[in-house]
C-alpha positions in Angstrom: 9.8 -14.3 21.8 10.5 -15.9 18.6 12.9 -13.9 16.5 11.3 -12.3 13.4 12.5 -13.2 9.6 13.9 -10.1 8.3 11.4 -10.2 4.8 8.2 -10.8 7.9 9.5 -6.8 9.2 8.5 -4.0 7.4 11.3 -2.0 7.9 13.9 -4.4 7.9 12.6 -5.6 4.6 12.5 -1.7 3.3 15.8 -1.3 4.6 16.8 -4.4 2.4 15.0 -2.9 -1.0 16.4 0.4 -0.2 20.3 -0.5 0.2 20.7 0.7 3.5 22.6 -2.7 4.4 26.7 -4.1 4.4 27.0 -5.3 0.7 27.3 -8.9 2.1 23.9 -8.8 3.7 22.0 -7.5 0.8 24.0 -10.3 -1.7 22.8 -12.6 1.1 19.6 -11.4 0.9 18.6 -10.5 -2.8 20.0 -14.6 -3.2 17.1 -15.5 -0.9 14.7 -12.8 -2.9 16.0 -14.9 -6.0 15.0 -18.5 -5.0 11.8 -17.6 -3.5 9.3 -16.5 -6.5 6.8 -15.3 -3.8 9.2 -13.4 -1.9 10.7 -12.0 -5.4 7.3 -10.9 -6.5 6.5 -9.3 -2.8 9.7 -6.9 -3.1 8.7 -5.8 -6.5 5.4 -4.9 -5.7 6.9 -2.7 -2.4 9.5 -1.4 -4.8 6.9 -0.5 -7.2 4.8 1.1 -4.8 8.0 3.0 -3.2 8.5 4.6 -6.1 4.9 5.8 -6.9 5.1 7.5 -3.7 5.9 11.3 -3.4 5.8 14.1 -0.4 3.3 16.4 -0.8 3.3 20.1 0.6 -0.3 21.0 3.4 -1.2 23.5 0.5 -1.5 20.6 -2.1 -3.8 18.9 0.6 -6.0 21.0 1.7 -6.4 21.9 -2.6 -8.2 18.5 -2.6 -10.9 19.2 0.5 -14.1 18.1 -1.1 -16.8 20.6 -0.9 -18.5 19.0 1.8 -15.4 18.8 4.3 -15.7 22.2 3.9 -18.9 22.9 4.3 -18.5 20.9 7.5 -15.9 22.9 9.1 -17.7 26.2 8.1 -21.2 25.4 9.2 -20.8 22.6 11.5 -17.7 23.2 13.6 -18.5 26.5 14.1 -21.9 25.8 15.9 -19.8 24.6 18.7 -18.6 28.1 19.9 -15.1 28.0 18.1 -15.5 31.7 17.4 -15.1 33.6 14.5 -17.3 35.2 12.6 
């Protein structure tokens, strides 16, 4: 099996924006992020989207159920037997 570049693995690449490496890898590794402007622009894009992200709690979910998921699981699901009401 032919060994994967670290920036081709999602997680080692992650790993790499995130700091979770020895100080001489990362130096190693934002010099190779430096010198390749497609690589460069690559990590700032995952960086950008990293930060955007944000955990969510079930309640704030299910807040966002359209009125037709709903509608499904009261009048549709129910025809199967699932009991109640």
């Amino acid at each position: 099996m032919t060994p994967v570049a670290w920036h081709d693995d999602p997680a080692e690449f992650d790993r790499t924006l995130e700091g979770e490496l020895p100080p001489e890898v990362r130096a190693e590794r934002e010099a190779e992020m430096a010198a390749d402007p497609a690589l460069k622009a690559r990590a700032d894009a995952r960086r950008r989207f990293l930060d955007g992200l944000a955990a969510v709690s079930y309640t704030h979910l299910r807040a966002h159920e359209t009125y037709l998921l709903i509608s499904y699981a009261v009048f549709c699901l129910k025809r199967g037997g699932g009991g109640g009401g």
